[in-house]
MMTF fields as JSON, N, C-alpha, C and O atoms, coordinates in Angstrom:
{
  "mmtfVersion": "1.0.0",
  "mmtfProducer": "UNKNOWN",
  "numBonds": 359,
  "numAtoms": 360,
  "numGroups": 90,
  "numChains": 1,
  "numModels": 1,
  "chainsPerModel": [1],
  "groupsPerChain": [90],
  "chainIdList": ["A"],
  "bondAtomList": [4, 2, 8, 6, 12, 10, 16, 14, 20, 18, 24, 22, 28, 26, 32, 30, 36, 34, 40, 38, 44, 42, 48, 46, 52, 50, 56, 54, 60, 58, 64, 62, 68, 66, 72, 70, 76, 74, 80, 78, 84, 82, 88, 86, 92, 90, 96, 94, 100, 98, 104, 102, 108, 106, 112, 110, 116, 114, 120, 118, 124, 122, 128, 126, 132, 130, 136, 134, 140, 138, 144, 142, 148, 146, 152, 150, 156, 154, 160, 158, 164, 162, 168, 166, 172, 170, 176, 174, 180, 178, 184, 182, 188, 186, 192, 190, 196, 194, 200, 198, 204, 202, 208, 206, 212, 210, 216, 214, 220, 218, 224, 222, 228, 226, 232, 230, 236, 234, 240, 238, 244, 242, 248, 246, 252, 250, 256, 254, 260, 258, 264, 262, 268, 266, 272, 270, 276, 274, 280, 278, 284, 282, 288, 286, 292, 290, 296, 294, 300, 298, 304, 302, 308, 306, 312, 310, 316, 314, 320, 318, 324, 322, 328, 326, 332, 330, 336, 334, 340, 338, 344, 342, 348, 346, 352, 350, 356, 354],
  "bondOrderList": [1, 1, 1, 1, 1, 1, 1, 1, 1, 1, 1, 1, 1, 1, 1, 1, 1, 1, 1, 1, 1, 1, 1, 1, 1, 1, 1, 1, 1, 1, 1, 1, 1, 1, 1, 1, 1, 1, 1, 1, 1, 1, 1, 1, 1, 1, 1, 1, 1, 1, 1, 1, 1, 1, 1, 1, 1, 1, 1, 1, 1, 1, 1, 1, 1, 1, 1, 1, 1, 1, 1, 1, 1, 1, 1, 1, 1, 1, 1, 1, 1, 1, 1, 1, 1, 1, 1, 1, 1],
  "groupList": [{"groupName": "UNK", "atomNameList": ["N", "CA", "C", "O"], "elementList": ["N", "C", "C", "O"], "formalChargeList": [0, 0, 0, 0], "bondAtomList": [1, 0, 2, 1, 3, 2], "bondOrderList": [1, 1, 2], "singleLetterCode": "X", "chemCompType": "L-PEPTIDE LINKING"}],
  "groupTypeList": [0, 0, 0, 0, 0, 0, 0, 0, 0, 0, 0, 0, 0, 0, 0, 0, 0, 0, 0, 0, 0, 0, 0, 0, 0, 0, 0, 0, 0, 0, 0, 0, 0, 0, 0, 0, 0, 0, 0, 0, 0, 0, 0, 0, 0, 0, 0, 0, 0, 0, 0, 0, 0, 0, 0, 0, 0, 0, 0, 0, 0, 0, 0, 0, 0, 0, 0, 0, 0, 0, 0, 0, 0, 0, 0, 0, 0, 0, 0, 0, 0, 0, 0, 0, 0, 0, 0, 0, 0, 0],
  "groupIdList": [1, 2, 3, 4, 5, 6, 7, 8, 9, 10, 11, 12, 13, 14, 15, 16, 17, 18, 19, 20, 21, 22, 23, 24, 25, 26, 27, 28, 29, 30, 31, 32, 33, 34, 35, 36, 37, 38, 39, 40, 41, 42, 43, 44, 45, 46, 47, 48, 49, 50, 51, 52, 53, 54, 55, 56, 57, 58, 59, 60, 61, 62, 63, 64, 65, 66, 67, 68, 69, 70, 71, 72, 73, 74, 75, 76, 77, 78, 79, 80, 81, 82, 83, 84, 85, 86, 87, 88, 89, 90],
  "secStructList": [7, 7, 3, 3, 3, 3, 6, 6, 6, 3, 3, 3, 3, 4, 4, 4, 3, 3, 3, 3, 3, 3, 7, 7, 7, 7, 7, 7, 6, 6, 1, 6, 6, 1, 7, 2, 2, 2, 2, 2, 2, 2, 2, 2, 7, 7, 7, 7, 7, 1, 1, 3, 3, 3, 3, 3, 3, 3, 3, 6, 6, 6, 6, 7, 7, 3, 3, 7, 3, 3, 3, 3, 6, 6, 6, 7, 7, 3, 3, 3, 3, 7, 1, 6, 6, 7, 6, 6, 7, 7],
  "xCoordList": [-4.242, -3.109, -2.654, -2.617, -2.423, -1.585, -0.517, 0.126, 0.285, 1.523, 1.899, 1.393, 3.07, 3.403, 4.938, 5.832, 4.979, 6.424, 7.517, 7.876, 7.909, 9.612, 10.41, 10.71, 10.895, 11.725, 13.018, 13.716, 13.6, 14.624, 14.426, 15.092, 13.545, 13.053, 12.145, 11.995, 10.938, 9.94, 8.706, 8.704, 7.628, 6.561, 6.421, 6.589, 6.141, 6.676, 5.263, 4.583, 4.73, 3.413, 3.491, 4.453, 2.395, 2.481, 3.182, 3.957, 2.782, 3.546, 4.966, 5.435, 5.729, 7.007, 7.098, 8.216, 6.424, 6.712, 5.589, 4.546, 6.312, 6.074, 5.501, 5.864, 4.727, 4.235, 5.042, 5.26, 5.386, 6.526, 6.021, 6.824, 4.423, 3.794, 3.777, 3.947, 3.481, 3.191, 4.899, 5.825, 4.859, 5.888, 6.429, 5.689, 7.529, 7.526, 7.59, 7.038, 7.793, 7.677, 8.917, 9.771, 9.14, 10.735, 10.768, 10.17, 11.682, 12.838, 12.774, 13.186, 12.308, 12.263, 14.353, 15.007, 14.907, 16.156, 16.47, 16.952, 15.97, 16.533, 15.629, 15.184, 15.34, 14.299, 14.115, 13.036, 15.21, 15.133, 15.108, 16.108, 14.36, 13.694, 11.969, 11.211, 11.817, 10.726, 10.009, 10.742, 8.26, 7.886, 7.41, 7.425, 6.736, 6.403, 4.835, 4.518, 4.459, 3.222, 3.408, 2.565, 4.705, 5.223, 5.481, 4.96, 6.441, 7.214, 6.391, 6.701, 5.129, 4.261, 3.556, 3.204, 3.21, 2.35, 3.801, 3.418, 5.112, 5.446, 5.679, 6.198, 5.525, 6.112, 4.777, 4.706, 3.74, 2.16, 1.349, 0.648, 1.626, 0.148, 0.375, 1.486, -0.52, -0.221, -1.8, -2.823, -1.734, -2.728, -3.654, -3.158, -4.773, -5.652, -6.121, -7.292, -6.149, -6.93, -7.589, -7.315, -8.631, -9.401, -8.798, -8.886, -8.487, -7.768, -6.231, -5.8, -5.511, -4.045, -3.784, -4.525, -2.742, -1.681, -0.463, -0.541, 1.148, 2.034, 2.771, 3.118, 2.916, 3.55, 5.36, 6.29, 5.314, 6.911, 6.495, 5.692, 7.15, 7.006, 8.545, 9.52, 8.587, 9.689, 9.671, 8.743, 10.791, 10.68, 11.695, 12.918, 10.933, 11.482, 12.031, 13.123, 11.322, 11.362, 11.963, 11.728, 12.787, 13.555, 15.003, 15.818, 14.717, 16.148, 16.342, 17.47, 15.338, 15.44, 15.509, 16.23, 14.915, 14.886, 13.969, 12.842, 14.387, 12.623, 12.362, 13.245, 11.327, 10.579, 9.493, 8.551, 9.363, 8.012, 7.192, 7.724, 5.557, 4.49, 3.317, 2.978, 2.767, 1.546, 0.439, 0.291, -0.432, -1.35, -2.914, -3.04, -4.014, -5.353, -5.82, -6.217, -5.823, -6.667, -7.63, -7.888, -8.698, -9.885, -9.79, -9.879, -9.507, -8.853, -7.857, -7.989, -6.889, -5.905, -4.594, -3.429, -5.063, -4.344, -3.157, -3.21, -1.866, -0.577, -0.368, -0.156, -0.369, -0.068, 1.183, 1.554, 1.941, 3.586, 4.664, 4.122, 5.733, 6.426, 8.077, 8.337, 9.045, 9.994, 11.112, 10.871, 12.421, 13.376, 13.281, 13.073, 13.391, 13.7, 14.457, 15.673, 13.512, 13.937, 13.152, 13.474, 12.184, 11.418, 10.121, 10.353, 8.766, 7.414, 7.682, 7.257, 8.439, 8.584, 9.158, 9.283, 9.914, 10.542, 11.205, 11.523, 12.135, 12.831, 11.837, 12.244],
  "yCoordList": [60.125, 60.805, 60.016, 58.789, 60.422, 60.656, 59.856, 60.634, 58.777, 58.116, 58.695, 58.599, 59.321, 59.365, 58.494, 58.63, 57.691, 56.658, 57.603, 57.758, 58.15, 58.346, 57.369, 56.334, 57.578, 56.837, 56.71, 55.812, 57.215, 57.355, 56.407, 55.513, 56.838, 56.7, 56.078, 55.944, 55.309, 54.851, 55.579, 56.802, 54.93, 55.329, 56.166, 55.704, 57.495, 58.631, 59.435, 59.398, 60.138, 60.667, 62.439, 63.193, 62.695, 63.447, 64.677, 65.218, 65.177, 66.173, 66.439, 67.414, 65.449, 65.846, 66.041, 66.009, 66.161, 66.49, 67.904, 68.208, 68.608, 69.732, 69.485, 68.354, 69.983, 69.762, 71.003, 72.074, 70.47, 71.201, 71.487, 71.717, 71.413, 71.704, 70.101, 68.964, 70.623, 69.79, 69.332, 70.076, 68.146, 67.944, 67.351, 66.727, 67.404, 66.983, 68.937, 69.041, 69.665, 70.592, 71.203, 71.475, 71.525, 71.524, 73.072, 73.918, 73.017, 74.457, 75.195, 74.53, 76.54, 76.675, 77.001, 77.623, 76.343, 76.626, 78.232, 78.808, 78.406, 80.054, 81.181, 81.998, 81.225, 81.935, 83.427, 83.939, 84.25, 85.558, 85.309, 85.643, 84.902, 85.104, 84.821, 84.946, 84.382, 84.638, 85.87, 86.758, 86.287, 87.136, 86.977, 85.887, 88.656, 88.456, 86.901, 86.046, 87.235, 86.188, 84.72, 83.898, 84.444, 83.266, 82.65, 81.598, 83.373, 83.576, 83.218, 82.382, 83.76, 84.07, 82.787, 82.151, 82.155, 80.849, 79.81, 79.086, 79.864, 78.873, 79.105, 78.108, 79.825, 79.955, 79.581, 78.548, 80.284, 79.915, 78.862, 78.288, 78.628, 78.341, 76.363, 75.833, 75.844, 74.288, 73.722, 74.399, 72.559, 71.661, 71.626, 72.04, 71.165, 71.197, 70.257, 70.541, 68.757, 67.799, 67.179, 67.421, 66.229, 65.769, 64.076, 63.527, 63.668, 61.854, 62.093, 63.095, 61.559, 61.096, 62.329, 62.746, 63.02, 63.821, 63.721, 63.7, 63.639, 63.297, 64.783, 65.691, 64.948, 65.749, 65.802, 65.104, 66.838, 66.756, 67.265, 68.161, 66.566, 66.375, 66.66, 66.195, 67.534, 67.41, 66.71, 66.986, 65.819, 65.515, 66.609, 66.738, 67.149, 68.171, 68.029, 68.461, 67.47, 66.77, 65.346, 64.773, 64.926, 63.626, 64.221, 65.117, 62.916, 63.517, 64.691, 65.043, 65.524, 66.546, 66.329, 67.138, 65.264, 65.106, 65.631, 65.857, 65.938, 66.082, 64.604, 64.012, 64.259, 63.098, 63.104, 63.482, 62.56, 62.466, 61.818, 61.337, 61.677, 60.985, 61.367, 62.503, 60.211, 60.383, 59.785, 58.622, 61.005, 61.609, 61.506, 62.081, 60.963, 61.125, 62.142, 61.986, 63.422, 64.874, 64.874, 65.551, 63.714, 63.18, 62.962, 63.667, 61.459, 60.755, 61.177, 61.328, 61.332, 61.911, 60.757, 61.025, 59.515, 57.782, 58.375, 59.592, 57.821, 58.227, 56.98, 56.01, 56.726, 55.337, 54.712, 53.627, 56.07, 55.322, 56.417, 57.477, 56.694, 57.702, 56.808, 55.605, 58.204, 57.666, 58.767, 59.789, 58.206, 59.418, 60.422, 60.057, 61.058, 61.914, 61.643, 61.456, 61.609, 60.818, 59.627, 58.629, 59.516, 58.457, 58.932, 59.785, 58.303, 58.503, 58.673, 59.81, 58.216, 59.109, 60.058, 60.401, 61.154, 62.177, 62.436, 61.589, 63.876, 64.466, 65.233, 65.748],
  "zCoordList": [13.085, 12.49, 11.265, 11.351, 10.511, 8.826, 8.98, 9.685, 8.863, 8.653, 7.0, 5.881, 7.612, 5.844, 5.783, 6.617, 4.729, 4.5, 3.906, 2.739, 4.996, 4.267, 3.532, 4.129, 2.034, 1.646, 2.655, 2.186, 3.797, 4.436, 5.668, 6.19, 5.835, 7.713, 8.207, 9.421, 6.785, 7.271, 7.464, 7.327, 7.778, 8.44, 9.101, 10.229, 9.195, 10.435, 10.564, 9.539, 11.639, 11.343, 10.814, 10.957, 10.298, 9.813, 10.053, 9.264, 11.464, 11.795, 11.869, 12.457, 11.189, 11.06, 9.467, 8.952, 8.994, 7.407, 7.05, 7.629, 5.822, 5.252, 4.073, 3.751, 3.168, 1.674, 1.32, 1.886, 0.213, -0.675, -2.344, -3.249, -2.533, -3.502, -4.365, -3.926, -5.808, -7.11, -7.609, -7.93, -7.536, -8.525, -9.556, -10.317, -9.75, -11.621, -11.928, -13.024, -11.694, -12.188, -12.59, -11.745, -14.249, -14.847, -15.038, -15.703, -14.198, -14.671, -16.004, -16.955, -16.301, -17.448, -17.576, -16.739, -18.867, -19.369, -18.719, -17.743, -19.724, -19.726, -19.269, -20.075, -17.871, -17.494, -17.758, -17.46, -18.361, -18.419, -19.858, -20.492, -20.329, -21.554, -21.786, -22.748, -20.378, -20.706, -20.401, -19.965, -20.557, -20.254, -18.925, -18.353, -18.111, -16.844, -16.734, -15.907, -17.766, -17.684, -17.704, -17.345, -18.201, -18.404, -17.361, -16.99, -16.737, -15.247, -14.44, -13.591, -14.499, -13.006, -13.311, -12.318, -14.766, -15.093, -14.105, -13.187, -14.384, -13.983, -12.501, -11.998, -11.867, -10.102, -9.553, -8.887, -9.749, -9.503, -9.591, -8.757, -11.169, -11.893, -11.21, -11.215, -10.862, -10.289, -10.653, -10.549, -11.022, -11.35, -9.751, -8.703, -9.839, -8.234, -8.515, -8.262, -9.056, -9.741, -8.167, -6.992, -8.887, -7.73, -7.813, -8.911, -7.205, -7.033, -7.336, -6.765, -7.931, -7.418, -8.002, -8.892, -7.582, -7.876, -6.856, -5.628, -7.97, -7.506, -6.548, -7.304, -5.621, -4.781, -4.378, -4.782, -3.513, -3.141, -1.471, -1.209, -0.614, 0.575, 1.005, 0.414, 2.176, 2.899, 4.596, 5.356, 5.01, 6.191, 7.184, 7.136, 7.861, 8.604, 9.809, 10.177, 10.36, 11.301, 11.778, 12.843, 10.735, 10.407, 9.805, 10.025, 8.74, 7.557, 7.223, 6.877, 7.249, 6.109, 5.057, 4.472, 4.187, 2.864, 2.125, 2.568, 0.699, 0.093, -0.706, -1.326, -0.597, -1.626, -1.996, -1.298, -3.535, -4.083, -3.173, -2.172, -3.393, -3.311, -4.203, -4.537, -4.519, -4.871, -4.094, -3.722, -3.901, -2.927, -3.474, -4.555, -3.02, -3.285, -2.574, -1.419, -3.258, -2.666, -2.115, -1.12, -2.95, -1.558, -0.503, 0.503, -0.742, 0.654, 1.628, 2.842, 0.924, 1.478, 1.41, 1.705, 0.979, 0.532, 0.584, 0.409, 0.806, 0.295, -0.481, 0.248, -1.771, -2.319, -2.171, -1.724, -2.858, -2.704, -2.176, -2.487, -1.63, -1.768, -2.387, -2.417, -2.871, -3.71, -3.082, -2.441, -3.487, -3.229, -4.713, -5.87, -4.458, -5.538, -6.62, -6.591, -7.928, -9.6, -9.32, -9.965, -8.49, -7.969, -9.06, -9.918, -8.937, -9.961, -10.728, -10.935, -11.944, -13.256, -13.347, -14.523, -12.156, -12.228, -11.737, -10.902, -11.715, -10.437, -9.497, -8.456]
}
C-alpha cells in the first residue's frame, strides 16, 4: 500500500485520500467571455506527462484538506506534498 504524507496528518495510506486532478491550474478572470472551446480547453484539457507532475490530492478520510504533491506517473514516487500555495502554487 501507497503512504501518501499529508501536510496535516502525516503519513496516512492511501485509501484515505482522493486525487483531485492537475494542479496549478488558474481560474480564467472573466470566464463568460470566453468561447465554448475555450471553456471546455480549460475544465478538460490537463497535461498526461510521463515522470513528475504536480497534483492536488484530497484527504478524505482525515482532515479533509486539499494539498499539493508532486507525483511520478511511472512510479507512482510521491516526492513531496505541501499545503496549499505549497510547489510554486496555489
Amino acid at each position: 500500500m501507497l503512504l501518501i504524507p499529508c501536510p496535516w496528518c502525516g503519513p496516512r495510506p492511501e485509501n484515505e485520500f482522493r486525487h483531485a486532478g492537475q494542479a496549478h491550474i488558474t481560474r480564467p478572470p472573466d470566464p463568460m467571455t470566453l468561447n465554448d472551446e475555450a471553456w471546455a480547453d480549460f475544465l478538460y484539457m490537463r497535461t498526461n506527462p510521463k515522470g513528475s507532475h504536480a497534483e492536488r490530492w484530497r484527504h478524505i478520510h482525515g482532515c479533509g484538506r486539499f494539498f499539493n504533491a508532486e507525483r511520478d506517473t511511472v512510479t507512482d514516487r510521491i516526492a513531496h506534498t505541501s499545503k496549499p500555495g505549497g510547489l510554486g502554487h496555489g
